[in-house]
N, C-alpha and C positions, 0 to 999 in steps of 0.2 A: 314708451318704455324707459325703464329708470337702468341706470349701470350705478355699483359701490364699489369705490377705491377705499384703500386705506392707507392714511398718509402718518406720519410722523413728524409734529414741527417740534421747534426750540427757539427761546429765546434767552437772551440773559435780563431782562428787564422784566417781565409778568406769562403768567399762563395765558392770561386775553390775548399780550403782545405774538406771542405762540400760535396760537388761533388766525389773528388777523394775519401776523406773515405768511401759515402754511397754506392759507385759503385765497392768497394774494400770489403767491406762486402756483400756486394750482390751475388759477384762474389764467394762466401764461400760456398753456400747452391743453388746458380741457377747457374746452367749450360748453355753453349749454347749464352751468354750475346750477344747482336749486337747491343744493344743504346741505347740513354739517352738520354731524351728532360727533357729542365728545366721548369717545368709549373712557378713555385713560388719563389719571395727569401726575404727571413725578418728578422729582426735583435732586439735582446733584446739589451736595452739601460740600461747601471748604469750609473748613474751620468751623464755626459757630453762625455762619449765614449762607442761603441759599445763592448758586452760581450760576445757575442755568435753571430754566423750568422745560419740560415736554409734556407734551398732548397726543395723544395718537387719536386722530381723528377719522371718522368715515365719511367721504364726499359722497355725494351724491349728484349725480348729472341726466340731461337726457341723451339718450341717442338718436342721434340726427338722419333719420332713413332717407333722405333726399339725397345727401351729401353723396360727391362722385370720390 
């Protein structure tokens, strides 16, 4: 059986970098990870160039029915 989270990263460097940090913290606290679909991606503007990018992703995990 599959469980979906839906997470939100940021980075100030790329929407990839976004991706690999929220799926790298996730992996911290969920067990079991097996995929990532990217629903969303958006981008705060200073001035004339992008400052941050986000993603709002859906994890996908399994659930562990052994586990006490």
């Amino acid at each position: 059986m599959e469980k979906h989270l839906m997470i939100t990263g940021s980075s100030q460097i790329s929407w990839k970098d976004a991706i690999v940090q929220a799926v790298a913290e996730a992996a911290k606290t969920i067990d079991y990870l097996t995929g990532v679909t990217i629903l969303n991606q958006k981008a705060k503007i200073n001035g004339k160039k992008i400052s941050e990018y986000y993603v709002d992703l859906d994890i996908t995990f399994m659930i562990d029915r052994d586990r006490d």
